[in-house]
PQR file with spaces between the fields and no chain letter, atoms N, CA, C, O and H, PARSE charges and radii, in Angstrom:
ATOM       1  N    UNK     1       0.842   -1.175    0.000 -0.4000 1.5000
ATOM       2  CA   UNK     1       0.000    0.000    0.000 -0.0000 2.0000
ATOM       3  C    UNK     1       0.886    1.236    0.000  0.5500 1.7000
ATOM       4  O    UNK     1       1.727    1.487    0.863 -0.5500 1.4000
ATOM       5  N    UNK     2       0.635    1.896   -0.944 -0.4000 1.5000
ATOM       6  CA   UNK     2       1.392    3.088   -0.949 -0.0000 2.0000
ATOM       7  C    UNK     2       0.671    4.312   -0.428  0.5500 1.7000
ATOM       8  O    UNK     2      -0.496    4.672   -0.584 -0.5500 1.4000
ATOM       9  H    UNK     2      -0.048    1.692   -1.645  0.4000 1.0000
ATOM      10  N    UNK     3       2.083    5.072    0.497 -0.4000 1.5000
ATOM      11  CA   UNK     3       1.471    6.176    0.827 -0.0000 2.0000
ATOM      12  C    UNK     3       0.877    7.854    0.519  0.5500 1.7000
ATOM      13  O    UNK     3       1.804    8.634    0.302 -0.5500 1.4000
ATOM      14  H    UNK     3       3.031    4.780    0.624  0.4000 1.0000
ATOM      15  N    UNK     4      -0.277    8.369    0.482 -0.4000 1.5000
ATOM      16  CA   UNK     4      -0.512    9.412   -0.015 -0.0000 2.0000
ATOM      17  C    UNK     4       0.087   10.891    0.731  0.5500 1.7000
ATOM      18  O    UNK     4      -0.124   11.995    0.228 -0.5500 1.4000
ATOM      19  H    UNK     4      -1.030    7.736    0.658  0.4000 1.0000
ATOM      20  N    UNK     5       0.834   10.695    1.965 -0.4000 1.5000
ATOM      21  CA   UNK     5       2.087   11.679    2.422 -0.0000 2.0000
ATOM      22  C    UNK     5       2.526   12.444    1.712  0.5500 1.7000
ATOM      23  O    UNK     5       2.821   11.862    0.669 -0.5500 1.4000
ATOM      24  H    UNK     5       1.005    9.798    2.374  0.4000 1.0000
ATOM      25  N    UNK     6       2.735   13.376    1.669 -0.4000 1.5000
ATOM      26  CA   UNK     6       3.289   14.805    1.060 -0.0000 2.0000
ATOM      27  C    UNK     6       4.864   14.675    1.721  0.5500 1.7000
ATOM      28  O    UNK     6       4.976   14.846    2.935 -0.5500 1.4000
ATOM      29  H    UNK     6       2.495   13.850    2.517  0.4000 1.0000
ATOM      30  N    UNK     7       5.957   14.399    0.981 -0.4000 1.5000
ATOM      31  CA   UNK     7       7.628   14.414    1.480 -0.0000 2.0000
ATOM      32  C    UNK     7       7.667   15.602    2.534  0.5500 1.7000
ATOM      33  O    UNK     7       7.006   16.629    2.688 -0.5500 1.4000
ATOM      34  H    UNK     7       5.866   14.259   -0.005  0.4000 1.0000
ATOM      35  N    UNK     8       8.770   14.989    3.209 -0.4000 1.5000
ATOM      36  CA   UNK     8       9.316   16.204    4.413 -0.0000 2.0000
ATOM      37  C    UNK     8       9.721   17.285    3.271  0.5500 1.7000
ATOM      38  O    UNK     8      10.068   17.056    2.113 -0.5500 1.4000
ATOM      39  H    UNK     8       9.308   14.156    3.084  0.4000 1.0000
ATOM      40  N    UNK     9       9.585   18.452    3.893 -0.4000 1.5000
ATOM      41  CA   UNK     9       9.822   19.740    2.697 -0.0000 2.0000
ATOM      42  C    UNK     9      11.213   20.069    2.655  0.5500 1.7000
ATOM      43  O    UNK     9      11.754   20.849    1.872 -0.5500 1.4000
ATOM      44  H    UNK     9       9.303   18.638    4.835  0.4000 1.0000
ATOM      45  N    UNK    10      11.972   19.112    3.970 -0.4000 1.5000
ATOM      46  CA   UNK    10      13.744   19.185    3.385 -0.0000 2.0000
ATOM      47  C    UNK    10      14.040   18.724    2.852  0.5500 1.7000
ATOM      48  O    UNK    10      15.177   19.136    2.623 -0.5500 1.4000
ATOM      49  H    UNK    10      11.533   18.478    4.607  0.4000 1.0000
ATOM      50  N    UNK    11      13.776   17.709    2.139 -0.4000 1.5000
ATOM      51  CA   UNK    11      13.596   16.750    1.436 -0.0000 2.0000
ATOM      52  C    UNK    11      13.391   16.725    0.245  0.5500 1.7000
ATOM      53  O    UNK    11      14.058   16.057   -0.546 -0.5500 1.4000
ATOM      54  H    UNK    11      12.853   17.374    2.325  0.4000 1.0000
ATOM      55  N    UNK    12      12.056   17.739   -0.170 -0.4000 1.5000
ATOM      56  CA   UNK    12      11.948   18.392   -1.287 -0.0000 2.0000
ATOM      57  C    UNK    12      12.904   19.446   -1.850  0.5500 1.7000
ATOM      58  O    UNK    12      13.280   19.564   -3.016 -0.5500 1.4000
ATOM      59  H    UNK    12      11.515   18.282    0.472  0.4000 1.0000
ATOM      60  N    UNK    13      13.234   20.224   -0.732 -0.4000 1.5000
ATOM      61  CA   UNK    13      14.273   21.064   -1.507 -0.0000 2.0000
ATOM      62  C    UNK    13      15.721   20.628   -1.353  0.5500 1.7000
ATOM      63  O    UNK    13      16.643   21.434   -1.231 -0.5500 1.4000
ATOM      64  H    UNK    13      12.928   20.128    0.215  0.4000 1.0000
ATOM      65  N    UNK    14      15.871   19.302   -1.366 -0.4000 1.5000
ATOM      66  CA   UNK    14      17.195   18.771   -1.683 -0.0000 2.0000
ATOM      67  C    UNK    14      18.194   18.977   -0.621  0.5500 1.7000
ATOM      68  O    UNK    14      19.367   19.317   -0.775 -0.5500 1.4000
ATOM      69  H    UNK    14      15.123   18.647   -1.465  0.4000 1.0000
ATOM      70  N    UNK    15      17.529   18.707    0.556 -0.4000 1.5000
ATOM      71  CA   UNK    15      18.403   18.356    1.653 -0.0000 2.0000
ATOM      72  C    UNK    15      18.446   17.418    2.556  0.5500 1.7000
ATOM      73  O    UNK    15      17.328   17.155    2.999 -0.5500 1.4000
ATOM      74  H    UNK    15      16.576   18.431    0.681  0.4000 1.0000
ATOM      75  N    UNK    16      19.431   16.718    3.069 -0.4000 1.5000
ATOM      76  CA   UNK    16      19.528   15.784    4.236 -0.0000 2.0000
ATOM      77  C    UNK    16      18.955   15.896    5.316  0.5500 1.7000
ATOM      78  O    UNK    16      19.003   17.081    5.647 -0.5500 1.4000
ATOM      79  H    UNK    16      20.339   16.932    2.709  0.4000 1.0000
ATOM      80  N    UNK    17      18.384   15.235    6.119 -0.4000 1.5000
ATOM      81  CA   UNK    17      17.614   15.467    7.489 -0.0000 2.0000
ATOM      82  C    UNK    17      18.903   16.085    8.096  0.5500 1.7000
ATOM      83  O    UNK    17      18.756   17.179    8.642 -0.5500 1.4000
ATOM      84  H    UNK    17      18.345   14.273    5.850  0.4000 1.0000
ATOM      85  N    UNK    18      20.472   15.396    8.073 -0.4000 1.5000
ATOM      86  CA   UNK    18      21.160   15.742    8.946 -0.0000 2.0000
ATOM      87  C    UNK    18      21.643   17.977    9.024  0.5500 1.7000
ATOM      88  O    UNK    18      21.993   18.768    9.900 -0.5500 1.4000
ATOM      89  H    UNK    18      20.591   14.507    7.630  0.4000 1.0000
ATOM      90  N    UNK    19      21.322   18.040    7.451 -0.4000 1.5000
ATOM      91  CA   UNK    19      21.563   19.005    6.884 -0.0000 2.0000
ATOM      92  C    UNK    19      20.758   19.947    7.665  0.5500 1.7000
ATOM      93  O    UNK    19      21.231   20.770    8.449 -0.5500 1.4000
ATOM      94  H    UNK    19      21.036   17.398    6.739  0.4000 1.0000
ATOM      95  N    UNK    20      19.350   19.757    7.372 -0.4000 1.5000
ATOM      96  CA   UNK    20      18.080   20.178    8.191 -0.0000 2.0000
ATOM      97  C    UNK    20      18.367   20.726    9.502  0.5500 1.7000
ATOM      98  O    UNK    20      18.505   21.835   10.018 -0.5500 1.4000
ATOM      99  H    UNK    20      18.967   19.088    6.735  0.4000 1.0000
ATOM     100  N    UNK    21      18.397   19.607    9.805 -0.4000 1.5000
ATOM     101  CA   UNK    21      18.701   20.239   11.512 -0.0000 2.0000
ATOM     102  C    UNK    21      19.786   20.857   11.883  0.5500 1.7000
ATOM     103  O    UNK    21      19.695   21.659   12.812 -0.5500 1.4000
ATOM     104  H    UNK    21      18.284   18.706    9.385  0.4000 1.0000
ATOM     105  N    UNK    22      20.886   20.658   11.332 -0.4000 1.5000
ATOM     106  CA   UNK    22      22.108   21.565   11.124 -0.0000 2.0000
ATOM     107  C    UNK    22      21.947   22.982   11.200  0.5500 1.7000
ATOM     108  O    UNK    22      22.598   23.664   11.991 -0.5500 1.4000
ATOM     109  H    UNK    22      20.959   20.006   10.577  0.4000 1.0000
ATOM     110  N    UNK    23      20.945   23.538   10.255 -0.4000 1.5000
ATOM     111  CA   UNK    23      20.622   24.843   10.012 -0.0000 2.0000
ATOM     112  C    UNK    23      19.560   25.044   10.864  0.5500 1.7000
ATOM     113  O    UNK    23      19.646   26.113   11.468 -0.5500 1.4000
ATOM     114  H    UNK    23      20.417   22.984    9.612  0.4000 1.0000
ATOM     115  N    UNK    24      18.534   24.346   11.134 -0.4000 1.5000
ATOM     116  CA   UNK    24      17.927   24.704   12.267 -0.0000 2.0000
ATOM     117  C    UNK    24      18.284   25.048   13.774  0.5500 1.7000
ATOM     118  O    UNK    24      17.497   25.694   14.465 -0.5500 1.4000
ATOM     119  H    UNK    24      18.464   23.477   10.643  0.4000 1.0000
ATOM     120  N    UNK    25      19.490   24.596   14.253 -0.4000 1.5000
ATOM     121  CA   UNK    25      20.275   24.315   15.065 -0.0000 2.0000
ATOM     122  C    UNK    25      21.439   25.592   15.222  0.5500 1.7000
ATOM     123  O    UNK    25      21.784   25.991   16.334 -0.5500 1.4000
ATOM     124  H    UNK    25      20.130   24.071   13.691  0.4000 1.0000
ATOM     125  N    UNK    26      21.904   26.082   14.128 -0.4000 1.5000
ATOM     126  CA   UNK    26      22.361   27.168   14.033 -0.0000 2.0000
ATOM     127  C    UNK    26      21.174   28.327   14.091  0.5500 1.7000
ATOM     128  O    UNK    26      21.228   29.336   14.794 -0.5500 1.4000
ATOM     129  H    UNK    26      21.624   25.757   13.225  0.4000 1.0000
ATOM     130  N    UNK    27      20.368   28.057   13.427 -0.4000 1.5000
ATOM     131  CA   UNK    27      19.196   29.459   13.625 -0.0000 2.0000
ATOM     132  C    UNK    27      18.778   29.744   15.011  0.5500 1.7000
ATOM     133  O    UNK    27      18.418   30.868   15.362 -0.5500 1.4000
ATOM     134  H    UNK    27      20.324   27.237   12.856  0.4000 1.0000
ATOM     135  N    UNK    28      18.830   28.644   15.856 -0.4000 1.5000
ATOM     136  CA   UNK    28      18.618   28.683   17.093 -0.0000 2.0000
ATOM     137  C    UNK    28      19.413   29.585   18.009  0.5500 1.7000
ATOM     138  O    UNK    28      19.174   30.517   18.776 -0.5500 1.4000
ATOM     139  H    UNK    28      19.121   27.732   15.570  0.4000 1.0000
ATOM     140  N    UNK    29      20.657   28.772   17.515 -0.4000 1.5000
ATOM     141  CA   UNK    29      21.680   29.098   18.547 -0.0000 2.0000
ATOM     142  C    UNK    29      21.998   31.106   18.060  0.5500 1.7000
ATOM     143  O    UNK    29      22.485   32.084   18.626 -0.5500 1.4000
ATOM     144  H    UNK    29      20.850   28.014   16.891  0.4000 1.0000
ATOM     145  N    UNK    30      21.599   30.914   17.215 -0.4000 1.5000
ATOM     146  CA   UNK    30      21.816   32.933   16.544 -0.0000 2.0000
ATOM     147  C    UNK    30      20.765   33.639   16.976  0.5500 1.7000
ATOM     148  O    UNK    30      20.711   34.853   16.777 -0.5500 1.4000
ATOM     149  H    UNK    30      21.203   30.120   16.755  0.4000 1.0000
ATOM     150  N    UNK    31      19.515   32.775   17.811 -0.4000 1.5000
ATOM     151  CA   UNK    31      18.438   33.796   18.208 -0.0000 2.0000
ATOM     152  C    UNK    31      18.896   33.921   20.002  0.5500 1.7000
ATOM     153  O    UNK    31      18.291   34.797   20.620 -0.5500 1.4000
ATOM     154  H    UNK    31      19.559   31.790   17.973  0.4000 1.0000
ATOM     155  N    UNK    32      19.717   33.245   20.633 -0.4000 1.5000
ATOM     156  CA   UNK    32      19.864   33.216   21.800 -0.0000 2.0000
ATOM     157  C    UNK    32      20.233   34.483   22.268  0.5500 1.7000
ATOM     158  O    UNK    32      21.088   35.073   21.609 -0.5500 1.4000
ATOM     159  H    UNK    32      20.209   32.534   20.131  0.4000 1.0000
ATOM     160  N    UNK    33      19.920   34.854   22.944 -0.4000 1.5000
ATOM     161  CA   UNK    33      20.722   36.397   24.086 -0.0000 2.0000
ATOM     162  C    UNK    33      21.629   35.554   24.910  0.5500 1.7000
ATOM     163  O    UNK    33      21.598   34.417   25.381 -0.5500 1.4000
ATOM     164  H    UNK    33      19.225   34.374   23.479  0.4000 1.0000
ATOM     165  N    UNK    34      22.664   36.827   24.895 -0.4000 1.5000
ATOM     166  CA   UNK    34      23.891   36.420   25.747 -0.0000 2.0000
ATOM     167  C    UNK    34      23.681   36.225   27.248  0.5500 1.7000
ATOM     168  O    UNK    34      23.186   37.284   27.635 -0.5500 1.4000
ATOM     169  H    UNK    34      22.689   37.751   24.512  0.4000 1.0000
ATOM     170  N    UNK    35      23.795   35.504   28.146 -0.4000 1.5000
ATOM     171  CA   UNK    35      25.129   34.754   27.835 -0.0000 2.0000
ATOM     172  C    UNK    35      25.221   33.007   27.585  0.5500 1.7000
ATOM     173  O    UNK    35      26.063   32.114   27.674 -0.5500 1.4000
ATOM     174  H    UNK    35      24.197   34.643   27.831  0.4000 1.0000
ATOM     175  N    UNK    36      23.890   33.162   27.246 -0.4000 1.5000
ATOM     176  CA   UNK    36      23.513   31.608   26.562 -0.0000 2.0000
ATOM     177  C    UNK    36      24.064   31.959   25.086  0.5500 1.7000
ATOM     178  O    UNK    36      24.854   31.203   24.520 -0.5500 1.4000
ATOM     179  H    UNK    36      23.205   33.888   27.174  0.4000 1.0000
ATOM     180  N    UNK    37      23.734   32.806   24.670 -0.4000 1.5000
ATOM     181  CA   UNK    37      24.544   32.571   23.209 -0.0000 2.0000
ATOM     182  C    UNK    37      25.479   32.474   23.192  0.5500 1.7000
ATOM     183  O    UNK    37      25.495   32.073   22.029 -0.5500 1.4000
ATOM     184  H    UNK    37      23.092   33.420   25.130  0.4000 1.0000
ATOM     185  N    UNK    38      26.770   32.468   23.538 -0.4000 1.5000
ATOM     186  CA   UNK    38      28.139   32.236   23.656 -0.0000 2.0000
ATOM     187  C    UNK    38      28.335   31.020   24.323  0.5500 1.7000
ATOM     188  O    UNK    38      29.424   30.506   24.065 -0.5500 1.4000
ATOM     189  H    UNK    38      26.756   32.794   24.484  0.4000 1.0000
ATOM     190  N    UNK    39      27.663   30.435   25.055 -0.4000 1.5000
ATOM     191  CA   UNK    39      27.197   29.156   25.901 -0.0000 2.0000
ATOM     192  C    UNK    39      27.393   28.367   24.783  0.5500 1.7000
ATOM     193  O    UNK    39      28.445   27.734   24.690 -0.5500 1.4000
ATOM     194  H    UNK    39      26.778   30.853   25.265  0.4000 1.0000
ATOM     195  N    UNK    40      26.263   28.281   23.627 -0.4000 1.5000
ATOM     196  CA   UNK    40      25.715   27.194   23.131 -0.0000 2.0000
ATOM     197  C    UNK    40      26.792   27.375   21.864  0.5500 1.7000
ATOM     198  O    UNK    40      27.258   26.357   21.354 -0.5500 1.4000
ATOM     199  H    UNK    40      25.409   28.796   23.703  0.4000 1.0000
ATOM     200  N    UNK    41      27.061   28.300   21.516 -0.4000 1.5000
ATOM     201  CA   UNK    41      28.170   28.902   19.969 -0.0000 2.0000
ATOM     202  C    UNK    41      29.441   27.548   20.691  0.5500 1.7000
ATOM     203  O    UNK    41      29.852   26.712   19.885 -0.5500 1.4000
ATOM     204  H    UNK    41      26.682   29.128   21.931  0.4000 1.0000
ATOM     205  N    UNK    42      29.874   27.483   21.974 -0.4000 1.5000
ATOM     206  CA   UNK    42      31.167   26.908   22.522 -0.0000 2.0000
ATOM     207  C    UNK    42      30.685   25.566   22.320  0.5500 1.7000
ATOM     208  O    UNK    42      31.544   24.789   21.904 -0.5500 1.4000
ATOM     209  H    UNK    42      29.540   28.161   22.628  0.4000 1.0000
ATOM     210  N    UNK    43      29.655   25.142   22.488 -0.4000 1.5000
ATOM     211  CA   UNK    43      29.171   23.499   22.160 -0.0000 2.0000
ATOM     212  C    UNK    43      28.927   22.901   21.171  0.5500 1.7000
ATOM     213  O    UNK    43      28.537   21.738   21.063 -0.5500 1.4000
ATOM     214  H    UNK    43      28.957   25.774   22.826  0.4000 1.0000
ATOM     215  N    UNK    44      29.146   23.669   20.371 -0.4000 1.5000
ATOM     216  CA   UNK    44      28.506   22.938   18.755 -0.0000 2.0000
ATOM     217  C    UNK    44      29.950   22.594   18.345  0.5500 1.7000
ATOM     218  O    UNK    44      29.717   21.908   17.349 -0.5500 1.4000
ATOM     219  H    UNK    44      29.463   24.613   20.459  0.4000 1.0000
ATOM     220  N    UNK    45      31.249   22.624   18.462 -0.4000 1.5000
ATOM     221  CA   UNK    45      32.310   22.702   18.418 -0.0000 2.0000
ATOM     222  C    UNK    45      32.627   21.203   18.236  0.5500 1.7000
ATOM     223  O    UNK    45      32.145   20.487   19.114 -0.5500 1.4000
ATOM     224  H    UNK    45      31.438   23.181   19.270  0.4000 1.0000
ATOM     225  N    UNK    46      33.319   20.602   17.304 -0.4000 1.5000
ATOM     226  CA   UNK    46      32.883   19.358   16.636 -0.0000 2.0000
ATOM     227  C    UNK    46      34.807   18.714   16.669  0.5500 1.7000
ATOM     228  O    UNK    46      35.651   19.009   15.823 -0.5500 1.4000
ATOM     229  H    UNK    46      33.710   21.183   16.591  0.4000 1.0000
ATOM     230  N    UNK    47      34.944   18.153   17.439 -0.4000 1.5000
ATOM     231  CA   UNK    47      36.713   17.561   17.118 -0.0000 2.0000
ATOM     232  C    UNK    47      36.045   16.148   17.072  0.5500 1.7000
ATOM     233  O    UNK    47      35.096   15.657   17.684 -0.5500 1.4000
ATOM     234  H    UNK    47      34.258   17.913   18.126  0.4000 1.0000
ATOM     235  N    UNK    48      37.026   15.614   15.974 -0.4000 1.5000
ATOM     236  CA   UNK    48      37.274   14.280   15.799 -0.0000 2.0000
ATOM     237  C    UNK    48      38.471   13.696   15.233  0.5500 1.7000
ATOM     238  O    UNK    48      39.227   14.456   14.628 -0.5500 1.4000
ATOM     239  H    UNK    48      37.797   16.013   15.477  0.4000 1.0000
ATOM     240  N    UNK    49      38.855   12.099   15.360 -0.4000 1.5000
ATOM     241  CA   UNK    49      40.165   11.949   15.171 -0.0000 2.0000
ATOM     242  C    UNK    49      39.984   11.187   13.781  0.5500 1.7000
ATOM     243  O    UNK    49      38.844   11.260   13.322 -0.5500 1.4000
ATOM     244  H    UNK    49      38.241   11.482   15.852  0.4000 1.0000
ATOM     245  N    UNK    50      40.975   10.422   12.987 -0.4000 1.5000
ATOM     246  CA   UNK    50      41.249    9.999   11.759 -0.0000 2.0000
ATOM     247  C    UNK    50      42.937    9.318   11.854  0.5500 1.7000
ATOM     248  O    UNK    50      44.046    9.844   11.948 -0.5500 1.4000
ATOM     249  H    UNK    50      41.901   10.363   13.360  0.4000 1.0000
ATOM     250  N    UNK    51      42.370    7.658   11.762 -0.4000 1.5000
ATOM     251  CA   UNK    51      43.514    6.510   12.008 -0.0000 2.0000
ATOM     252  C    UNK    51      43.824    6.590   11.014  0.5500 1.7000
ATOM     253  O    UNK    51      42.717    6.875   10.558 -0.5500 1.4000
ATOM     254  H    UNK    51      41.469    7.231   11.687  0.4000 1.0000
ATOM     255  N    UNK    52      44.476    6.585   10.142 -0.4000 1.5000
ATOM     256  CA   UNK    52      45.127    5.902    8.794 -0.0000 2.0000
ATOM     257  C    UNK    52      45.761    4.665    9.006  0.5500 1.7000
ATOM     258  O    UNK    52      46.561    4.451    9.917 -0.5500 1.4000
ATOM     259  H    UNK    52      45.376    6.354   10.512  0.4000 1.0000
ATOM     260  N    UNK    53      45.346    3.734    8.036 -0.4000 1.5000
ATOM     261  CA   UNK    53      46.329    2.277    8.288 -0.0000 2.0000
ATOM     262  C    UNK    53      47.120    2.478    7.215  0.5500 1.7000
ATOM     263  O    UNK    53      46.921    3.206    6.243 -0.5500 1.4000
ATOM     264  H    UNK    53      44.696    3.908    7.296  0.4000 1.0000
ATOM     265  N    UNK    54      48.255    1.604    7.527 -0.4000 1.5000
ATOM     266  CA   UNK    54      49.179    1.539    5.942 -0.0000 2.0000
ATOM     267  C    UNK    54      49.960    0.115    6.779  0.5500 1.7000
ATOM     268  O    UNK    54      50.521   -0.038    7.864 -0.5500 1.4000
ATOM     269  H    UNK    54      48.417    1.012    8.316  0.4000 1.0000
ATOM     270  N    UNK    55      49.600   -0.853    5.491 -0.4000 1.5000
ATOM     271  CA   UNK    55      50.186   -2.483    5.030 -0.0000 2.0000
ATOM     272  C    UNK    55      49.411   -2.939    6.215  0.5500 1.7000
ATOM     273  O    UNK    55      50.234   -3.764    6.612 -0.5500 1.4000
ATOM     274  H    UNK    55      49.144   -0.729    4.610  0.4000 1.0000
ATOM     275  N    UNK    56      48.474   -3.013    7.042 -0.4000 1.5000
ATOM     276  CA   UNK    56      47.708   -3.704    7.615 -0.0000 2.0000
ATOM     277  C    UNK    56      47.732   -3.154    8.908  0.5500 1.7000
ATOM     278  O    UNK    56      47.091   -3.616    9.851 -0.5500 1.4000
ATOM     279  H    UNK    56      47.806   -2.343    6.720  0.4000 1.0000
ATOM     280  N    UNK    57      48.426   -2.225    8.957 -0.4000 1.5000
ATOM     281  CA   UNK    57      48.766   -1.953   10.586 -0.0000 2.0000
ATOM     282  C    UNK    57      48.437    0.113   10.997  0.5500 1.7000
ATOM     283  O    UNK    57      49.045    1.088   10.555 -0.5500 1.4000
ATOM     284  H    UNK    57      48.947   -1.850    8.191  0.4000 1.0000
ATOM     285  N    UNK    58      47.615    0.064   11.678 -0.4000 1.5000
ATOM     286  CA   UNK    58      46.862    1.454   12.056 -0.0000 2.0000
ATOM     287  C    UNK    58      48.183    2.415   13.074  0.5500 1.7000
ATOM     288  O    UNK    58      48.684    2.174   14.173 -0.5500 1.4000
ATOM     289  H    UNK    58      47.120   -0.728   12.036  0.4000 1.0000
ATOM     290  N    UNK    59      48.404    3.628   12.008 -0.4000 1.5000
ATOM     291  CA   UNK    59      49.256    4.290   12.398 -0.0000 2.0000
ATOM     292  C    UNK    59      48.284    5.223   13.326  0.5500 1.7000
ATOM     293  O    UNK    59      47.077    5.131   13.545 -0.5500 1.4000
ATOM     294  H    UNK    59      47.997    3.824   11.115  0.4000 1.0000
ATOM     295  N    UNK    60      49.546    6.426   13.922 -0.4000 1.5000
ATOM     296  CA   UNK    60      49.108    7.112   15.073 -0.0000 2.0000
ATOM     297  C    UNK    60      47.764    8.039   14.778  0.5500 1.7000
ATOM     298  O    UNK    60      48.244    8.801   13.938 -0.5500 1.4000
ATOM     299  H    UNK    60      50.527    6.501   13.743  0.4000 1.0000
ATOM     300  N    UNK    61      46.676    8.370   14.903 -0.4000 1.5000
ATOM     301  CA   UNK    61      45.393    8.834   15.061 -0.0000 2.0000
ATOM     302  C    UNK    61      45.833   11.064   14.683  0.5500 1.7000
ATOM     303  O    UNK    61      46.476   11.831   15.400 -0.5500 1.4000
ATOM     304  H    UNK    61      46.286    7.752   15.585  0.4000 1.0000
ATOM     305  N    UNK    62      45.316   11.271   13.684 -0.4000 1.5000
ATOM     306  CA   UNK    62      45.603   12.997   13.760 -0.0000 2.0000
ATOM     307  C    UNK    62      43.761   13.504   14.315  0.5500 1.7000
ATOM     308  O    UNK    62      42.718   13.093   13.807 -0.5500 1.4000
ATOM     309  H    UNK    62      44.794   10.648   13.102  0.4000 1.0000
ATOM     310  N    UNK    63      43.900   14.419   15.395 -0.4000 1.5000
ATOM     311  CA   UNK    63      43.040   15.224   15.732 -0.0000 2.0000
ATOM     312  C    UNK    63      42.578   16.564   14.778  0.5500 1.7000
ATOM     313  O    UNK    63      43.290   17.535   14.520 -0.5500 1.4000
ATOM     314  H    UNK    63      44.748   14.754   15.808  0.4000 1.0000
ATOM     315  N    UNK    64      41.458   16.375   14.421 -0.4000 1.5000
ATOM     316  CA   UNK    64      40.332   17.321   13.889 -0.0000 2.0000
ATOM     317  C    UNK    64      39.951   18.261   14.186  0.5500 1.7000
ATOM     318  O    UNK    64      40.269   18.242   15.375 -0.5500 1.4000
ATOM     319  H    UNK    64      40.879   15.586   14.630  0.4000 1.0000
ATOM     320  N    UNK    65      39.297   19.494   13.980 -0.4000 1.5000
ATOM     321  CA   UNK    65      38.255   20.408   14.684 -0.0000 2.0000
ATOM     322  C    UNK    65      37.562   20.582   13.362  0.5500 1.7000
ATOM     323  O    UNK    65      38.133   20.389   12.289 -0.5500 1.4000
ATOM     324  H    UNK    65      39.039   19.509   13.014  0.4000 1.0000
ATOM     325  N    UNK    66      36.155   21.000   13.498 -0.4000 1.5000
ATOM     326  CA   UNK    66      35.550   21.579   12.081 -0.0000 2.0000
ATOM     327  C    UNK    66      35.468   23.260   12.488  0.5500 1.7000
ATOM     328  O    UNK    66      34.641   23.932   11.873 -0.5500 1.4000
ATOM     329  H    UNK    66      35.691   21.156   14.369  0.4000 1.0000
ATOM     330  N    UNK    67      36.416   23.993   13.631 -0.4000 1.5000
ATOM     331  CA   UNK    67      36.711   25.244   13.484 -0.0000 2.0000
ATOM     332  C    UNK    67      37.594   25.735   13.035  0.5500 1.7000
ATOM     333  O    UNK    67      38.618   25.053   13.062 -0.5500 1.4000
ATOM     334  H    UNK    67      37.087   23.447   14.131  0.4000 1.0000
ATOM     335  N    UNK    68      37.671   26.798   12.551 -0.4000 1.5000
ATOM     336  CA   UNK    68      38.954   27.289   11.736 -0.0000 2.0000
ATOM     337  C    UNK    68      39.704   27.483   12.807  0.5500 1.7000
ATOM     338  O    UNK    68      39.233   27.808   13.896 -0.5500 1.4000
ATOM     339  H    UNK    68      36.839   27.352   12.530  0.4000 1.0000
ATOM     340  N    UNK    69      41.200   27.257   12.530 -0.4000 1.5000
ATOM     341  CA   UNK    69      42.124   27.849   13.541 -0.0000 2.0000
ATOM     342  C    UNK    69      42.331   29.008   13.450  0.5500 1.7000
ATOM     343  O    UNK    69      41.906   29.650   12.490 -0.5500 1.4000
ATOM     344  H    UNK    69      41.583   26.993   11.645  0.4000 1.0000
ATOM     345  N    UNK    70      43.021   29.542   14.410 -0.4000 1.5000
ATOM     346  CA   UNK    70      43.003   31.041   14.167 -0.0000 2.0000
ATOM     347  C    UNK    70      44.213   31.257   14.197  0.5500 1.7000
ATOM     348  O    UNK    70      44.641   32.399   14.035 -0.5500 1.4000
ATOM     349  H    UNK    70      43.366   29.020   15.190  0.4000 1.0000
């Protein structure tokens, strides 16, 4: 049985749920008054690491940020 649902409208305009909330999530955090806005700007702050293997064996791990350095 197929459904007669109308698509999520992020969906329609060619975006990822993860995308979605991404920007929703930022719109949020840009309507906050200080000093929750500077609160929540410090938490969205995203580090992660990245193993590389080479010939079967997992070399040392390099640390990430998705902030620019300054």
């Amino acid at each position: 049985m197929a459904s007669n649902a109308a698509a999520p409208f992020w969906r329609s305009a060619g975006m990822t749920y993860i995308t979605y909330s991404n920007l929703c999530a930022n719109l949020v955090r840009n309507c906050l008054k200080e000093p929750y806005k500077s609160e929540a700007l410090t938490r969205e702050k995203v580090h992660y690491s990245i193993g590389k293997w080479v010939d079967g064996k997992p070399q040392k791990p390099t640390i990430h940020s998705d902030t620019p350095e300054a």
